[in-house]
mmCIF file as gemmi writes it, N, C-alpha and C atoms, coordinates in Angstrom:
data_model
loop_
_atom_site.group_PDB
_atom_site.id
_atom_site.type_symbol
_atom_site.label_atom_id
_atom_site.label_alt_id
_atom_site.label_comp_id
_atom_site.label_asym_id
_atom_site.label_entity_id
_atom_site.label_seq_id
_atom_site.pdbx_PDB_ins_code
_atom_site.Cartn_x
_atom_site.Cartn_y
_atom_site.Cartn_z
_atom_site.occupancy
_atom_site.B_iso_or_equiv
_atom_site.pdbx_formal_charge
_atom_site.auth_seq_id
_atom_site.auth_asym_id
_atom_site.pdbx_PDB_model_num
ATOM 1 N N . UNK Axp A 1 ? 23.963 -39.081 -12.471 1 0 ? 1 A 1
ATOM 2 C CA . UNK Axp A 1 ? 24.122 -37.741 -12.981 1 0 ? 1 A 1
ATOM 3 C C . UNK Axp A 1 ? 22.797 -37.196 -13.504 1 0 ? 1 A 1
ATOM 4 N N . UNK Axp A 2 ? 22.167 -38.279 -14.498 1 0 ? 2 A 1
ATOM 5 C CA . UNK Axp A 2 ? 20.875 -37.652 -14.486 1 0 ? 2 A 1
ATOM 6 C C . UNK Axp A 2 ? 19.688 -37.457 -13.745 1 0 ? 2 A 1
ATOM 7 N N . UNK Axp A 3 ? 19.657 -38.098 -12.876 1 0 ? 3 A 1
ATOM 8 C CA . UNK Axp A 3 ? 18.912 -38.338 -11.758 1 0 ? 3 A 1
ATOM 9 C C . UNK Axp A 3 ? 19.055 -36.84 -10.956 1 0 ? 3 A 1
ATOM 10 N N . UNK Axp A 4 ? 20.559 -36.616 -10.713 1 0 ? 4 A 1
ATOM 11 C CA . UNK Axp A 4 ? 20.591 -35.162 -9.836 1 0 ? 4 A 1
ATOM 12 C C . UNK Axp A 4 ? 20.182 -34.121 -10.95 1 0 ? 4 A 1
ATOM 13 N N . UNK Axp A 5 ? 20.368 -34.084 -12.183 1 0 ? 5 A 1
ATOM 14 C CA . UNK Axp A 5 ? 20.01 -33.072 -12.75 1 0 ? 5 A 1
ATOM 15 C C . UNK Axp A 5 ? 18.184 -32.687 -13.286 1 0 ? 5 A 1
ATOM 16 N N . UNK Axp A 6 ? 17.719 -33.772 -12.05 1 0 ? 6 A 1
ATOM 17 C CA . UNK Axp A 6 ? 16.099 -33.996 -12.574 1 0 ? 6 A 1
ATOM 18 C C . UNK Axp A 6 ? 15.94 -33.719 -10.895 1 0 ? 6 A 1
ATOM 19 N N . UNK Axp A 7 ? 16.194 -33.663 -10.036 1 0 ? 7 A 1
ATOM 20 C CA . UNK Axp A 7 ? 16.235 -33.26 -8.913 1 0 ? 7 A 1
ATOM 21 C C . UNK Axp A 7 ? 16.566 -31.96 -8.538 1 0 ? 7 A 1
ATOM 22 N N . UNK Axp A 8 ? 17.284 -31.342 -9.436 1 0 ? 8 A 1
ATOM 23 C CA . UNK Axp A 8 ? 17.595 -30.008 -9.45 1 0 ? 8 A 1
ATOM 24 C C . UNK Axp A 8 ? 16.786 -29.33 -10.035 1 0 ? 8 A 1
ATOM 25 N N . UNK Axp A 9 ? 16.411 -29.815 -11.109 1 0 ? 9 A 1
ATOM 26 C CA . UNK Axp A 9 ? 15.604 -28.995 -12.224 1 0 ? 9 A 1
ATOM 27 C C . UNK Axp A 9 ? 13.796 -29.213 -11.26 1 0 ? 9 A 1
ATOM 28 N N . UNK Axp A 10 ? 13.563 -29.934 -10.728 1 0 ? 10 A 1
ATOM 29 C CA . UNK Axp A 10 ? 12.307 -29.66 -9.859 1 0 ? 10 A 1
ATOM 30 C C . UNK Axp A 10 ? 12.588 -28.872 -8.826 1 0 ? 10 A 1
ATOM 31 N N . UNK Axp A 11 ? 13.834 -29.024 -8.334 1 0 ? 11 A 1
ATOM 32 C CA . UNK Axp A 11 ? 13.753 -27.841 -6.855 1 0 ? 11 A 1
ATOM 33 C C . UNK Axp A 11 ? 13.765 -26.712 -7.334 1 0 ? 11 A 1
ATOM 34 N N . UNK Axp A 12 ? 14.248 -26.3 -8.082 1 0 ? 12 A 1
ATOM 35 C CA . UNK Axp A 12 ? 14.259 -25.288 -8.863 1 0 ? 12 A 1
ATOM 36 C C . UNK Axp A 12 ? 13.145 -24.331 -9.543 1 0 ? 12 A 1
ATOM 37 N N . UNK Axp A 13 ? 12.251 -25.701 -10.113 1 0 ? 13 A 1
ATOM 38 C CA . UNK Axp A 13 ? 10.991 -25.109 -11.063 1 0 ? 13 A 1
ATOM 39 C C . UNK Axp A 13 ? 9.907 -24.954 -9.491 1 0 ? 13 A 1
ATOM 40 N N . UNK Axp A 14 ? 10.102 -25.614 -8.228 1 0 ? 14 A 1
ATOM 41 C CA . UNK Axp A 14 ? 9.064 -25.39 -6.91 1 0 ? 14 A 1
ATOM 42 C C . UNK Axp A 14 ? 9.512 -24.117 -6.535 1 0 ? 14 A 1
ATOM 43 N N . UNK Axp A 15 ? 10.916 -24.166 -6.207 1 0 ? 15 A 1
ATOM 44 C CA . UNK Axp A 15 ? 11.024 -22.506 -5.955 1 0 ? 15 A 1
ATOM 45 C C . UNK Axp A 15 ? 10.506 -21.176 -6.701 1 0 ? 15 A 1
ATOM 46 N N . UNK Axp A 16 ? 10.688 -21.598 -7.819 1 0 ? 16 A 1
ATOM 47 C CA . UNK Axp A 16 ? 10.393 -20.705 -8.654 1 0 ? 16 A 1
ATOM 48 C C . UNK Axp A 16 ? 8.64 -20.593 -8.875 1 0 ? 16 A 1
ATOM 49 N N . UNK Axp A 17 ? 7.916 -21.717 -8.866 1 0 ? 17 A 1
ATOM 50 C CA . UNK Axp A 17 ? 6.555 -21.653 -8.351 1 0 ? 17 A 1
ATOM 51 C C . UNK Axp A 17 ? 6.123 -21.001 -7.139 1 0 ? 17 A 1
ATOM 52 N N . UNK Axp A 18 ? 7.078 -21.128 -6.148 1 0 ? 18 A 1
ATOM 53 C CA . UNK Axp A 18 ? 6.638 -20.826 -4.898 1 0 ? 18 A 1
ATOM 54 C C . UNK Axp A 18 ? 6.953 -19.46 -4.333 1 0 ? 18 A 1
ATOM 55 N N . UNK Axp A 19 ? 7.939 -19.398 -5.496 1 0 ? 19 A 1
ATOM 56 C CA . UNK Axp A 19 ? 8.278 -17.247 -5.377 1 0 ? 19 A 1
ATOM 57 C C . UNK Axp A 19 ? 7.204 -16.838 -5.805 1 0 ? 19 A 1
ATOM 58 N N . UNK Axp A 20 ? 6.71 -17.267 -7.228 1 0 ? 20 A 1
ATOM 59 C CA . UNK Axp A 20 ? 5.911 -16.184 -7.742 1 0 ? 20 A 1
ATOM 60 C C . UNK Axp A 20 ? 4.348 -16.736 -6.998 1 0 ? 20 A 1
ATOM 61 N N . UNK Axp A 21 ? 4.086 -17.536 -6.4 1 0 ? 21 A 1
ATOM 62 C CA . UNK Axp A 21 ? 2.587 -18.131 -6.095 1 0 ? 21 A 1
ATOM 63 C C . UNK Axp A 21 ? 2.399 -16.931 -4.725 1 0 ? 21 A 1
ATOM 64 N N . UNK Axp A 22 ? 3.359 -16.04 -4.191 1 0 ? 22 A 1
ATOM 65 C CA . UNK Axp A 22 ? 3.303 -15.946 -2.293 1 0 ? 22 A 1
ATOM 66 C C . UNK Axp A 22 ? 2.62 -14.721 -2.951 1 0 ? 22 A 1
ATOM 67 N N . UNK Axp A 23 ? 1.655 -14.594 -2.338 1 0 ? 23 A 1
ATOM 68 C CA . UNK Axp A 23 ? 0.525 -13.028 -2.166 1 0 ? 23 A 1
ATOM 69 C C . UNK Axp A 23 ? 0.377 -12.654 -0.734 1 0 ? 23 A 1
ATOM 70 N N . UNK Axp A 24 ? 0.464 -11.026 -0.87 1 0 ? 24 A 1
ATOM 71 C CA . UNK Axp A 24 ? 0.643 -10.354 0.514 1 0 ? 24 A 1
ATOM 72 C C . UNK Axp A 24 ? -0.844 -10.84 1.121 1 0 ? 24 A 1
ATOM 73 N N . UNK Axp A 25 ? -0.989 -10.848 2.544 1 0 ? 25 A 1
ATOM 74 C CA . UNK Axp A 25 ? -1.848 -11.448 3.264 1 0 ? 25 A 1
ATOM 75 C C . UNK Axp A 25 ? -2.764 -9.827 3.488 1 0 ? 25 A 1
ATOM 76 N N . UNK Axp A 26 ? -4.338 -10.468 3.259 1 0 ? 26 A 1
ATOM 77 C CA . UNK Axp A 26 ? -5.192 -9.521 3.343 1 0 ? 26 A 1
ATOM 78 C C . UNK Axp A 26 ? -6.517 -9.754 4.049 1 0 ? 26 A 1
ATOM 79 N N . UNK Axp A 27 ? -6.738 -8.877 5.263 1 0 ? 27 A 1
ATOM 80 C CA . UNK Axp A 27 ? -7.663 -8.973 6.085 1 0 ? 27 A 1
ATOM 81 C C . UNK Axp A 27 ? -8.708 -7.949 5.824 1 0 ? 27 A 1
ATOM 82 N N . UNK Axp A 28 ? -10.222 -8.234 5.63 1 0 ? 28 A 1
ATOM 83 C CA . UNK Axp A 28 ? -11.16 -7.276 5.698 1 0 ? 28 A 1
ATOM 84 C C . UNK Axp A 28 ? -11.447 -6.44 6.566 1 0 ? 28 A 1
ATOM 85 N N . UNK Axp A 29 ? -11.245 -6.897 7.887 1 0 ? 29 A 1
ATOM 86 C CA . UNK Axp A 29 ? -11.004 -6.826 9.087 1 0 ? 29 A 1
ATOM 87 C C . UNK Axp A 29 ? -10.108 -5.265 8.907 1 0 ? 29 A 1
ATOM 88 N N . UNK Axp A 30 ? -9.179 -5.273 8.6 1 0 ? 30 A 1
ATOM 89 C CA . UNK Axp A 30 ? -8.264 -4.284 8.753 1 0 ? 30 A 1
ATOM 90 C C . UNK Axp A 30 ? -8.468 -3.242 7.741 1 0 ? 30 A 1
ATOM 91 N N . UNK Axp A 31 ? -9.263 -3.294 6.891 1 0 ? 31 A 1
ATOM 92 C CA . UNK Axp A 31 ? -9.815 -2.345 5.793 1 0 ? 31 A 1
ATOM 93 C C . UNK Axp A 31 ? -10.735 -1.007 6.771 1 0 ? 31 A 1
ATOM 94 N N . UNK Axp A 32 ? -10.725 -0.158 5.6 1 0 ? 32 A 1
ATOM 95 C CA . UNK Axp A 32 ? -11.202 0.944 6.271 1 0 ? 32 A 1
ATOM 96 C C . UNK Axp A 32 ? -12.836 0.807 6.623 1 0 ? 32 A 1
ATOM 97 N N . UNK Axp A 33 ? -13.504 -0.438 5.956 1 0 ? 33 A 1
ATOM 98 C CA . UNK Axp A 33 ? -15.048 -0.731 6.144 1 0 ? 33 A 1
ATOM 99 C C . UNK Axp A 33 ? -14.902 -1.562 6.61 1 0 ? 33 A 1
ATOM 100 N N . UNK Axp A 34 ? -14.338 -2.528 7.428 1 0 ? 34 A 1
ATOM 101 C CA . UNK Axp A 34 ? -13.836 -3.829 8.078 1 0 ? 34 A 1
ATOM 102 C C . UNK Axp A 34 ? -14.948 -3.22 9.454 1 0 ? 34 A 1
ATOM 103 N N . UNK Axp A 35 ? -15.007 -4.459 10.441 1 0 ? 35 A 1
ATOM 104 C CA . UNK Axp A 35 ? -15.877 -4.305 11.551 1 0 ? 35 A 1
ATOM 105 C C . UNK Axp A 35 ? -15.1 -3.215 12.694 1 0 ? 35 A 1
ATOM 106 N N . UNK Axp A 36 ? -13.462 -3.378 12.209 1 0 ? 36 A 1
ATOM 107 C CA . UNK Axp A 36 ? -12.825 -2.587 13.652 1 0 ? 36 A 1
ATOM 108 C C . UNK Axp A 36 ? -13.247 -1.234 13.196 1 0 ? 36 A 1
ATOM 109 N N . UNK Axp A 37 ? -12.977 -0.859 12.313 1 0 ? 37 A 1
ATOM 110 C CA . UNK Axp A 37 ? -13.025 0.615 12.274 1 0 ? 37 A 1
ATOM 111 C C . UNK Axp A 37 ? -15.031 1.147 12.353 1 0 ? 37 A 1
ATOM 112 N N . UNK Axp A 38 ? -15.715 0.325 11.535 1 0 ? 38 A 1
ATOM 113 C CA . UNK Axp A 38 ? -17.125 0.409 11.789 1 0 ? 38 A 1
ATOM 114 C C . UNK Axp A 38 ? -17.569 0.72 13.342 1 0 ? 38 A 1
ATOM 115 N N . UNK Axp A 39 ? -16.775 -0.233 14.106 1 0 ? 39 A 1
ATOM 116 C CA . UNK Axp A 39 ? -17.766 -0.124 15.521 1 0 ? 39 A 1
ATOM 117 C C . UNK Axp A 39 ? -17.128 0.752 15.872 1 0 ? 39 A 1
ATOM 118 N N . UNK Axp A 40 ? -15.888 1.095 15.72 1 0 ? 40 A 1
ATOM 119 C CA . UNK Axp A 40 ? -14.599 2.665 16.256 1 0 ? 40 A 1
ATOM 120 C C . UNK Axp A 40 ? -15.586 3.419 15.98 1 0 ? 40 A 1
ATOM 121 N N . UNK Axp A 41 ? -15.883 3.82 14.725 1 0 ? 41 A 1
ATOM 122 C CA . UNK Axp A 41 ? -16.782 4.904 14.155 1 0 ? 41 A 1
ATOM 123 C C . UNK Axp A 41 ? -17.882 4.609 15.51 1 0 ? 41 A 1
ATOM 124 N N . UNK Axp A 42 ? -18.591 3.889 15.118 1 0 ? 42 A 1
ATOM 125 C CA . UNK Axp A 42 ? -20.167 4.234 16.126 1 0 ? 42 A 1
ATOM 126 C C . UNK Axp A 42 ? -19.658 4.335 17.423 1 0 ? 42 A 1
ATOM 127 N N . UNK Axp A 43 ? -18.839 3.693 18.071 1 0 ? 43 A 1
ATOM 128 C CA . UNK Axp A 43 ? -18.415 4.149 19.404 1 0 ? 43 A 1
ATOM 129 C C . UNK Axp A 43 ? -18.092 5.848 19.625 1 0 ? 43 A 1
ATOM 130 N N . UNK Axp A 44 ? -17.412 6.369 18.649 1 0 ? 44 A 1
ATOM 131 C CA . UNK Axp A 44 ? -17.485 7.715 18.491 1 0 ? 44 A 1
ATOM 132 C C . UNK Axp A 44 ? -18.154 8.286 18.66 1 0 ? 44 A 1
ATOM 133 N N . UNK Axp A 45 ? -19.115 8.297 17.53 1 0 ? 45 A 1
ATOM 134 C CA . UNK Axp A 45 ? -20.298 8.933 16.989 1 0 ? 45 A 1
ATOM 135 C C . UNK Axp A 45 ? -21.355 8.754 18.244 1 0 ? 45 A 1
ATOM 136 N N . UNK Axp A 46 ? -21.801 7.622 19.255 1 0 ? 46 A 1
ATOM 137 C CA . UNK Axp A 46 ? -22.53 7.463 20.232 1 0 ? 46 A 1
ATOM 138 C C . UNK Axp A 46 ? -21.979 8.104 22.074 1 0 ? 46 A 1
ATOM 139 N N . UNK Axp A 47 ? -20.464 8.008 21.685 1 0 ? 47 A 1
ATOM 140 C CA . UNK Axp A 47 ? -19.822 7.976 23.255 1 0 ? 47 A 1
ATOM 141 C C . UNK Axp A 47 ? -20.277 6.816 23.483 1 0 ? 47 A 1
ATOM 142 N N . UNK Axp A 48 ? -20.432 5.659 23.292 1 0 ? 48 A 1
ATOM 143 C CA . UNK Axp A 48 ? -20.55 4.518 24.116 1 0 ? 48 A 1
ATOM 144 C C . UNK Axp A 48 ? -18.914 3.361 23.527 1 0 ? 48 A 1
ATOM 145 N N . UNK Axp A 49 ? -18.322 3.205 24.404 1 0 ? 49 A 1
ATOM 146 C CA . UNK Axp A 49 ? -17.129 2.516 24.095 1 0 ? 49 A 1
ATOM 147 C C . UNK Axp A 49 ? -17.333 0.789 23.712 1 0 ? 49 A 1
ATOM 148 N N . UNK Axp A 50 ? -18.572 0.514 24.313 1 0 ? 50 A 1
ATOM 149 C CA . UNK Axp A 50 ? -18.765 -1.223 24.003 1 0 ? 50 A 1
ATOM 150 C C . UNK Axp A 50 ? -19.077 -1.638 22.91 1 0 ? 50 A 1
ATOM 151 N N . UNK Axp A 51 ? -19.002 -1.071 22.238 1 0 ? 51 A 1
ATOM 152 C CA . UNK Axp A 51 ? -18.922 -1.79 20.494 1 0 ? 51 A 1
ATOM 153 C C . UNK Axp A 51 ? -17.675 -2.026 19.998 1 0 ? 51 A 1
ATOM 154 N N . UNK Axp A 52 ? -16.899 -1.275 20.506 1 0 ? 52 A 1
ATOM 155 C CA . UNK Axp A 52 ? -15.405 -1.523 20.23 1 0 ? 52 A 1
ATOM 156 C C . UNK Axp A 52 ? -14.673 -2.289 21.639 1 0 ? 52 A 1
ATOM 157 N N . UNK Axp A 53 ? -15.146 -2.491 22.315 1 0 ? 53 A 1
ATOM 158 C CA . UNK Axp A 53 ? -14.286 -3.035 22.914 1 0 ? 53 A 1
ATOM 159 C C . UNK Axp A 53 ? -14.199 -4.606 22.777 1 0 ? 53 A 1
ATOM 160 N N . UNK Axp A 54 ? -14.725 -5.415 22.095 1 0 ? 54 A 1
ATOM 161 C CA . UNK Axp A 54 ? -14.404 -6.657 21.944 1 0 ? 54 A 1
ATOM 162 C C . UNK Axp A 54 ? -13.499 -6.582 21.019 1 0 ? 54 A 1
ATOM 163 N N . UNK Axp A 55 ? -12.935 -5.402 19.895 1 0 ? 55 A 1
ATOM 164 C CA . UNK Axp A 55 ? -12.073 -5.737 19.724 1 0 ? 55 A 1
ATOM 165 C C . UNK Axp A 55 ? -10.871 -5.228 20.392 1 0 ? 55 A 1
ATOM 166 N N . UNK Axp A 56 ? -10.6 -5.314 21.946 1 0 ? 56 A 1
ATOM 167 C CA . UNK Axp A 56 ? -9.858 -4.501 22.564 1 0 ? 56 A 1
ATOM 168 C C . UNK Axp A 56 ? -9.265 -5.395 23.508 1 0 ? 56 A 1
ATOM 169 N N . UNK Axp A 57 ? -7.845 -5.919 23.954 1 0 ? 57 A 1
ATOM 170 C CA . UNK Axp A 57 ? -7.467 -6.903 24.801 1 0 ? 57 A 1
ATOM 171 C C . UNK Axp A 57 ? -8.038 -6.176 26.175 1 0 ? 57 A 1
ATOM 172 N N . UNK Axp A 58 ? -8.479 -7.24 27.117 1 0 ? 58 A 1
ATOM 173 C CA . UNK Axp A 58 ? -8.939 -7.266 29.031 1 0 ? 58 A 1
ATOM 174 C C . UNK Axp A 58 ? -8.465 -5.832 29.046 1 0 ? 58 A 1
ATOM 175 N N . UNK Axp A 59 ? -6.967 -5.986 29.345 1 0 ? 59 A 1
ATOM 176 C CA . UNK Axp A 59 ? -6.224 -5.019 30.166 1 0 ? 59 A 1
ATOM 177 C C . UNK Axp A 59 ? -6.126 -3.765 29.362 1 0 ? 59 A 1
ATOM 178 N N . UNK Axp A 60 ? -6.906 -3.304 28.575 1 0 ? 60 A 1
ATOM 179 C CA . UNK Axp A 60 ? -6.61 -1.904 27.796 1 0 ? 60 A 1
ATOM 180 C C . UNK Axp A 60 ? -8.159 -1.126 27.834 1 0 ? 60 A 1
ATOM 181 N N . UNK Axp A 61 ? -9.338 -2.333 28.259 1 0 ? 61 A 1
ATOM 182 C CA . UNK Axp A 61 ? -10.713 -1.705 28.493 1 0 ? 61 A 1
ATOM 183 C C . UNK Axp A 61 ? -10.824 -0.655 29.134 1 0 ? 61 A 1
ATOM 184 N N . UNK Axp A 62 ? -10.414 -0.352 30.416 1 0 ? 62 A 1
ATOM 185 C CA . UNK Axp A 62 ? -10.42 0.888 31.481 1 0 ? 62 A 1
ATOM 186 C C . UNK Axp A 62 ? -9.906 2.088 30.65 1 0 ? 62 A 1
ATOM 187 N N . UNK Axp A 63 ? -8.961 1.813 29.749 1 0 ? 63 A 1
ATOM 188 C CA . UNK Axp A 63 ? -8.271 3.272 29.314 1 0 ? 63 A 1
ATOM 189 C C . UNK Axp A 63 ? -9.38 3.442 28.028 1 0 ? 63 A 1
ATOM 190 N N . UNK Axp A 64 ? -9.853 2.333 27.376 1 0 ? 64 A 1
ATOM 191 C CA . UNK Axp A 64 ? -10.608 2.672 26.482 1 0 ? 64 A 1
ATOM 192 C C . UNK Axp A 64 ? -12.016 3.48 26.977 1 0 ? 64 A 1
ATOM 193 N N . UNK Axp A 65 ? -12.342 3.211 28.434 1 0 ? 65 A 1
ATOM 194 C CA . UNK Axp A 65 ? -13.464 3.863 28.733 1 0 ? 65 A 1
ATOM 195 C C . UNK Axp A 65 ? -13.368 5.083 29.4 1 0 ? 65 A 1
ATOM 196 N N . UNK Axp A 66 ? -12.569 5.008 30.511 1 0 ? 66 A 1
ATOM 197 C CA . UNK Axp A 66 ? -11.412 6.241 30.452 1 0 ? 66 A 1
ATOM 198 C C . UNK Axp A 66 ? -11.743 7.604 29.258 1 0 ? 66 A 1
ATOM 199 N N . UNK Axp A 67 ? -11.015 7.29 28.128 1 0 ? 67 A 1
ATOM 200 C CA . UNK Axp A 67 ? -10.853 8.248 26.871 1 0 ? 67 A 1
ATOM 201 C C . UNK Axp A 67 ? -12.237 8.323 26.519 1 0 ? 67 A 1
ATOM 202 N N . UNK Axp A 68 ? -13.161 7.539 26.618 1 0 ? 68 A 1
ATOM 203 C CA . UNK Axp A 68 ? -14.048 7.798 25.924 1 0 ? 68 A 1
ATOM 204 C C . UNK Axp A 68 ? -15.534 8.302 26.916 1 0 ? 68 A 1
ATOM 205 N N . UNK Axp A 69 ? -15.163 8.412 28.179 1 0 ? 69 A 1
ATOM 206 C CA . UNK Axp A 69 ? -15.93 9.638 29.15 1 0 ? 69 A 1
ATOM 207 C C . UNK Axp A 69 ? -15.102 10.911 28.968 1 0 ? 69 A 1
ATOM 208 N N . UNK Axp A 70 ? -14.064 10.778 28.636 1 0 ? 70 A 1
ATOM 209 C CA . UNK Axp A 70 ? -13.787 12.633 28.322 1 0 ? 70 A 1
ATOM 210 C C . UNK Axp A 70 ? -14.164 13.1 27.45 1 0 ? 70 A 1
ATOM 211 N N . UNK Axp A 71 ? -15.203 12.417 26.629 1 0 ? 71 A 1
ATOM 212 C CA . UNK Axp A 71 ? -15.49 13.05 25.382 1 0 ? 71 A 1
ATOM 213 C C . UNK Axp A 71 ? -16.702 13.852 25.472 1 0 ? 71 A 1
């Protein structure tokens, strides 16, 4: 009996550690000064699309260069 009630009382006090320990996940990357939006910007600002396109999957390059000769 005491044994489960010392088994309980730790699952209990981990959960309760482990609720309050979880922090939302944060990338610099995704900030408004992060590298994606930096090279977005100069790709803009230049018309040249290859600064941004590494961060751009294979198959979406053509439309990225595409959009960015109509400019």
């Amino acid at each position: 009996m005491v044994k489960t009630r010392h088994i309980s009382s730790a699952m209990l006090l981990s959960i309760l550690v482990g609720a309050t320990a979880v922090q939302p996940a944060r990338a610099h990357c995704d900030g408004i000064d992060g590298p994606v939006v930096t090279a977005a910007r100069q790709a803009l600002a230049t018309g040249n699309p290859n600064s941004v396109l590494i961060w751009v999957r294979k198959v979406d390059e053509p439309q990225i260069r595409r959009l960015s000769s109509k400019r």
